[in-house]
RODO-2510 file (C-alpha; in nm, 4 decimals, decimal comma):
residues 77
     n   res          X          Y          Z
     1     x    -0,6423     1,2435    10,3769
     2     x    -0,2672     1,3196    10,4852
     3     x    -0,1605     0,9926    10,3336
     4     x    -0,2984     1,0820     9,9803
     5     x    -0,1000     1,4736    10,0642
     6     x     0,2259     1,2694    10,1591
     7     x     0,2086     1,0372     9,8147
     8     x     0,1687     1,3795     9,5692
     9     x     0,4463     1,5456     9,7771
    10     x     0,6383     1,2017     9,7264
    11     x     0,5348     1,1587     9,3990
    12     x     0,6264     1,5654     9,2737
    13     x     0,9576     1,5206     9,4529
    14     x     1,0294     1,1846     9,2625
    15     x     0,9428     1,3995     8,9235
    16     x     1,1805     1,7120     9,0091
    17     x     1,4828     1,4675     9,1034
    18     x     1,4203     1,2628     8,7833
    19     x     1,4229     1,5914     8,6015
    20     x     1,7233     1,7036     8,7706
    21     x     1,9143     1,4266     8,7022
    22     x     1,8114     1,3567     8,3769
    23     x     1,6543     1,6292     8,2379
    24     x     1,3333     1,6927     8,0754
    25     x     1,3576     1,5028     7,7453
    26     x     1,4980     1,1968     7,9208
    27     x     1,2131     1,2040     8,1898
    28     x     0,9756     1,2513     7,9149
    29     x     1,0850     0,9222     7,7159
    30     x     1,0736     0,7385     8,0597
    31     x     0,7052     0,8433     8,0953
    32     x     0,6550     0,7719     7,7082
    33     x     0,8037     0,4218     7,7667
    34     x     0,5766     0,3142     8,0362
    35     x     0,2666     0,4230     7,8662
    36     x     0,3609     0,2131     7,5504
    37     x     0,4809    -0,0801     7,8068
    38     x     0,1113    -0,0194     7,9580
    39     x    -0,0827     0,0292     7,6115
    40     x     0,1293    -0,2921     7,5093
    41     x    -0,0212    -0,5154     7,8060
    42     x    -0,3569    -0,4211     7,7250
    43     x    -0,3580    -0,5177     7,3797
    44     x    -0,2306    -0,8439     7,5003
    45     x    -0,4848    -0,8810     7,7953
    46     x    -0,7772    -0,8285     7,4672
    47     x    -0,5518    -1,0726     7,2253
    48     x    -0,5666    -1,3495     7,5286
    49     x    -0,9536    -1,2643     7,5552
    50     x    -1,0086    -1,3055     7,1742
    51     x    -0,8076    -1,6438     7,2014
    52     x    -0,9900    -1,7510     7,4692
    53     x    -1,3378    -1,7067     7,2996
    54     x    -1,2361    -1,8440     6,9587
    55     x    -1,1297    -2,1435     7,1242
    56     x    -1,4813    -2,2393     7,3282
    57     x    -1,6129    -2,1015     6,9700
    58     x    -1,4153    -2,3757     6,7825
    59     x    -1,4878    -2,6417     7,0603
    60     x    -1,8378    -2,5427     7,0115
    61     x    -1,8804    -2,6109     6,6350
    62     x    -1,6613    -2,8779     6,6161
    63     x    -1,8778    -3,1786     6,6222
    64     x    -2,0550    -2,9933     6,2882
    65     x    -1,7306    -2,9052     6,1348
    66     x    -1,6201    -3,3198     6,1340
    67     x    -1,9707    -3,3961     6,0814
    68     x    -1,9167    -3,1748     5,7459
    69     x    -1,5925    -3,3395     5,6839
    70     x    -1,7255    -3,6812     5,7227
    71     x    -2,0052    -3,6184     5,4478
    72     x    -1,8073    -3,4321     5,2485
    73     x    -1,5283    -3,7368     5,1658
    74     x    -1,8421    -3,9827     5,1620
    75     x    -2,0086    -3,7568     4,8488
    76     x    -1,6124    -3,7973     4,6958
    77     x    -1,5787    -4,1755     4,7342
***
């Protein structure tokens, strides 16, 4: 319990020097940065999950798809 009281004084002392030394509008883009940098590594987290699915998907149907293929250029020839 005096651990989690010794990060938030930590943590609202960290804030106030940033603001001193930067101001508000800086410290504000910093914070503005890391949730974009954050929001930015989730939507690549879902885009690798996506991938990842497709792929078993397309492992999954390929024996049809070349199956398809296969008939397909016999019914040309």
């Amino acid at each position: 319990m005096i651990q989690l009281m010794y990060l938030t004084y930590i943590f609202a002392t960290i804030i106030i020097l940033m603001i001193a030394y930067a101001g508000t509008e800086e410290t504000m883009r910093l914070f503005s940065y890391i949730d974009l940098v954050i929001r930015y590594q989730w939507v690549k987290f879902r885009m690798f999950m996506m991938r990842r699915k497709l792929e078993q998907q397309l492992i999954k149907d390929l024996p049809d798809y070349n199956k398809l293929i296969k008939e397909l250029k016999d019914d040309q020839r």
